[in-house]
ROMIGU-804439 format. One line per field, with one value per residue (C-alpha): residue number from 0; residue in three letters; y, x, z. Coordinates in steps of 0.25 Angstrom, whole numbers, always signed. Layout:
BEGIN
pos = [NUM / ...]
code = [ala / ...]
yy = [Y / ...]
xx = [X / ...]
zz = [Z / ...]
***
This chain:
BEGIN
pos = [0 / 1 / 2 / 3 / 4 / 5 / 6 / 7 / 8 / 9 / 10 / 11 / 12 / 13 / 14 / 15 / 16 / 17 / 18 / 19 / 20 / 21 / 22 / 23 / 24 / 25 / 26 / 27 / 28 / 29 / 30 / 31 / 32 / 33 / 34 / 35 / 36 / 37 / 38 / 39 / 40 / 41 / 42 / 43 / 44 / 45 / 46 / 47 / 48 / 49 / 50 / 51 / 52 / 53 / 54 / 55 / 56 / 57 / 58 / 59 / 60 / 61 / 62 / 63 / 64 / 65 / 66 / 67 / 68 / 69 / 70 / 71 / 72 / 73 / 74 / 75 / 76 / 77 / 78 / 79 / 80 / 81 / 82 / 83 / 84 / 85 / 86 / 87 / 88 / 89 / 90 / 91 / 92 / 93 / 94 / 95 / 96 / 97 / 98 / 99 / 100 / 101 / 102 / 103 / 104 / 105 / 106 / 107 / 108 / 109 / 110 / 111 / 112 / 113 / 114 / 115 / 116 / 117 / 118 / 119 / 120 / 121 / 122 / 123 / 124 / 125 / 126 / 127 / 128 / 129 / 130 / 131 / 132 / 133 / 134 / 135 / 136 / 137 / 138 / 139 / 140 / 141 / 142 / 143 / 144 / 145 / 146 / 147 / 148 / 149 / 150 / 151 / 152 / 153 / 154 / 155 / 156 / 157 / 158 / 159 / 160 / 161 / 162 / 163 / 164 / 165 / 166 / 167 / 168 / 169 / 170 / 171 / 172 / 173 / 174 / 175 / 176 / 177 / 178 / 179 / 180 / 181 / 182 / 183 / 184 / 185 / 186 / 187 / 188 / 189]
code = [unk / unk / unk / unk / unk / unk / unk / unk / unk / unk / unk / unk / unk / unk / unk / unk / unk / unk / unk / unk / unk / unk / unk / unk / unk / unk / unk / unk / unk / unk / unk / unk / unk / unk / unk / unk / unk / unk / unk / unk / unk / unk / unk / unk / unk / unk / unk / unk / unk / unk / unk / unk / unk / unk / unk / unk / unk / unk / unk / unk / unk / unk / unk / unk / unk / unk / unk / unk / unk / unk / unk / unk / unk / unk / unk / unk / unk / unk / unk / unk / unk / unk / unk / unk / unk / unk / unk / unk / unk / unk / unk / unk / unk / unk / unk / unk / unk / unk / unk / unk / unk / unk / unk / unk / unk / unk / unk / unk / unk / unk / unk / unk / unk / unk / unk / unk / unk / unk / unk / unk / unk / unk / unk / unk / unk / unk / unk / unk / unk / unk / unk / unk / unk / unk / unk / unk / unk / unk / unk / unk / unk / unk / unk / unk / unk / unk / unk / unk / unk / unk / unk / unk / unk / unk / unk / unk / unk / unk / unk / unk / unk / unk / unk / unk / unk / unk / unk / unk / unk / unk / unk / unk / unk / unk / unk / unk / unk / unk / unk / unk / unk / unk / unk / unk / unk / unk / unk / unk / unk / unk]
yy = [+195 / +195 / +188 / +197 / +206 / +196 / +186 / +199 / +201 / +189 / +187 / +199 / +196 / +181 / +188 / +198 / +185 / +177 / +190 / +192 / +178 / +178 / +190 / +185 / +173 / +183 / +192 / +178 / +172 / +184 / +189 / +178 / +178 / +189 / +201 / +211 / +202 / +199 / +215 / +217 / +206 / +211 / +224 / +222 / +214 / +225 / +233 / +225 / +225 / +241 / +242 / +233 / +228 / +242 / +252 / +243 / +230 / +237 / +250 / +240 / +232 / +245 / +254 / +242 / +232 / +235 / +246 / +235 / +224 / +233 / +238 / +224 / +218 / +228 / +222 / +220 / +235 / +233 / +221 / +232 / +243 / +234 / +228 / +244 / +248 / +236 / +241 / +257 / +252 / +242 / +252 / +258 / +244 / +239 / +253 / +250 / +237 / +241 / +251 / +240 / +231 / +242 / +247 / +231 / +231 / +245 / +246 / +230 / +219 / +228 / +230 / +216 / +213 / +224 / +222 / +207 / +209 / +221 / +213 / +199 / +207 / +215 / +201 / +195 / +209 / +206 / +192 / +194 / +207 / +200 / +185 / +194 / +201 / +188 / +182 / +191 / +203 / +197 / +184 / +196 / +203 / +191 / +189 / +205 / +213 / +216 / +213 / +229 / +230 / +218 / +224 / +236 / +227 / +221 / +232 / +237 / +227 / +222 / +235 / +233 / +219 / +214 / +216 / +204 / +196 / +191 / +195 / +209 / +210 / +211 / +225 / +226 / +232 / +223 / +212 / +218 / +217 / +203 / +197 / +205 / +198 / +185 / +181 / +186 / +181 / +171 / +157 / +151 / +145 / +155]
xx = [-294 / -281 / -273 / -272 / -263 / -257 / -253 / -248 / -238 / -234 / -232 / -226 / -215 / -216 / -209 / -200 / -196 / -192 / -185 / -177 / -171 / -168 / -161 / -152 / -149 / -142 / -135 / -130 / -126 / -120 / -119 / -116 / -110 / -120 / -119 / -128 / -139 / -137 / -137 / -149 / -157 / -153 / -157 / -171 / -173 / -169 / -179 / -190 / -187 / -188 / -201 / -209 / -207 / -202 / -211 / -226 / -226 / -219 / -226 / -241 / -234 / -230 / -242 / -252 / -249 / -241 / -249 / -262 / -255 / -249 / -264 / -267 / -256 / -248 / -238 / -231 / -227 / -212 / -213 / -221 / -211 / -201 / -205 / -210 / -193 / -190 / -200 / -193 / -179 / -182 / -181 / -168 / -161 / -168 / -160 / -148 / -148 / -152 / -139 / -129 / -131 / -129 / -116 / -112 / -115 / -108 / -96 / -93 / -90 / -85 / -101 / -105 / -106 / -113 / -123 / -125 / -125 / -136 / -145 / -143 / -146 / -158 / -163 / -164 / -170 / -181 / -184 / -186 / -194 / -204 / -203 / -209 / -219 / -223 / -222 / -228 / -233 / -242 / -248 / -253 / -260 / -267 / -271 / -274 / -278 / -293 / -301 / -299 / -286 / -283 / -293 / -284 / -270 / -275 / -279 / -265 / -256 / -263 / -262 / -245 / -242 / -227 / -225 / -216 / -224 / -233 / -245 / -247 / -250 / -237 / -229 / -217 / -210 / -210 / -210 / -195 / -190 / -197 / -190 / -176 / -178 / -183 / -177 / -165 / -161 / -152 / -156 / -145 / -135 / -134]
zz = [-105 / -97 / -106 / -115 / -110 / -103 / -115 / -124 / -112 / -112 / -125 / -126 / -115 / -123 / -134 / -128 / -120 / -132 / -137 / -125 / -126 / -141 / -138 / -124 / -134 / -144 / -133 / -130 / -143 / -147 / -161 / -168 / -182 / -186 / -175 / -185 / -184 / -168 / -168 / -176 / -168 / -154 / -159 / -163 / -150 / -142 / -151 / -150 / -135 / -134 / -144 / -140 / -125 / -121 / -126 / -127 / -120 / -106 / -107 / -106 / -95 / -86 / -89 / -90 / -85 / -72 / -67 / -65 / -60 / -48 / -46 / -45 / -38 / -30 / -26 / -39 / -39 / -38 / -47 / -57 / -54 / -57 / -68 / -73 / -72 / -80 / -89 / -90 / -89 / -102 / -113 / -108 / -107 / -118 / -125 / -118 / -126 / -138 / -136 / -131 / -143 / -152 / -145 / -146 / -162 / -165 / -154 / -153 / -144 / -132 / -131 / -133 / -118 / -113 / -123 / -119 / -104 / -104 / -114 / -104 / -93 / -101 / -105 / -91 / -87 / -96 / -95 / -80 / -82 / -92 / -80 / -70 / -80 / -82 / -69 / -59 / -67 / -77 / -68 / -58 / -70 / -73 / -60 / -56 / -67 / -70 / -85 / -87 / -83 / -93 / -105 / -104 / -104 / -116 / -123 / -121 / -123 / -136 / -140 / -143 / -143 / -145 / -160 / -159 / -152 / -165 / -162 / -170 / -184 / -191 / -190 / -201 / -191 / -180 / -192 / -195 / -179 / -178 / -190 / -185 / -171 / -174 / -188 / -187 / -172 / -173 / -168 / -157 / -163 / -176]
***
């Protein structure tokens, strides 16, 4: 029964993950010899980023999640809080992102940079968010958490799977944003 919850967060942060390193790979490589399409990727990431990870799967993590795992294990509160003010703080960067990108593609070059160092630094901020979820986080729910407090979890967190995560019945929408991330990104080297 507790695998449920546990396996959808996983997976979730699974595909964000993957996201997360496609997208260092292109702040990295640079625009290539087709900036319009290196634009339009990196801006359906960063879309992606703040429909789907932003509003539904860390909203279930902080009002869920966390609040039982610090009733079961106390002292993990300043990890919780910590992990909570990543949480609130997401959107905004995510924003700030979304804003630095578009001031590179419209203003030029002389934006380039800071684009690239706040997306690196967003990107390790990520990654290391998601390790300690992972790490400290979920192995003490597994441990901890009751059968009711797991029924409710996977009630929840089935409720609005990741719709990039493949495991929805297919949404035209989040077809469109799949096909712009995926088909379009160009493969290292291109």
């Amino acid at each position: 029964m507790k695998n449920t919850s546990l396996k959808i967060i996983r997976d979730e942060h699974a595909s964000l993950g993957a996201m997360l390193r496609s997208m260092r790979v292109l702040v990295v490589q640079g625009t290539g010899d087709n900036p319009q399409q290196y634009f339009d990727v990196l801006r359906a990431m960063l879309f992606y980023i703040d429909e789907f990870p932003e509003r539904l799967h860390h909203t279930k993590e902080s009002e869920l999640l966390f609040p039982r795992v610090v009733r079961a294990a106390p002292a993990l509160q300043e990890l919780v809080e910590r992990l909570d003010r990543d949480h609130q703080q997401g959107e905004k960067a995510v924003r700030e992102l979304q804003h630095l990108l578009l001031a590179w593609e419209l203003l030029g070059d002389s934006r380039m940079q800071t684009f690239i160092e706040t997306a690196l630094r967003y990107l390790d901020f990520y990654l290391e968010h998601m390790h300690l979820e992972e790490t400290v986080i979920l192995p003490e729910a597994e441990k901890l958490l009751t059968d009711t407090d797991w029924r409710e979890l996977d009630a929840a967190f089935r409720s609005n799977m990741d719709p990039l995560g493949g495991k929805f019945p297919p949404n035209p929408a989040y077809d469109r944003l799949f096909t712009r991330i995926v088909l379009k990104t160009r493969s290292p080297g291109n």
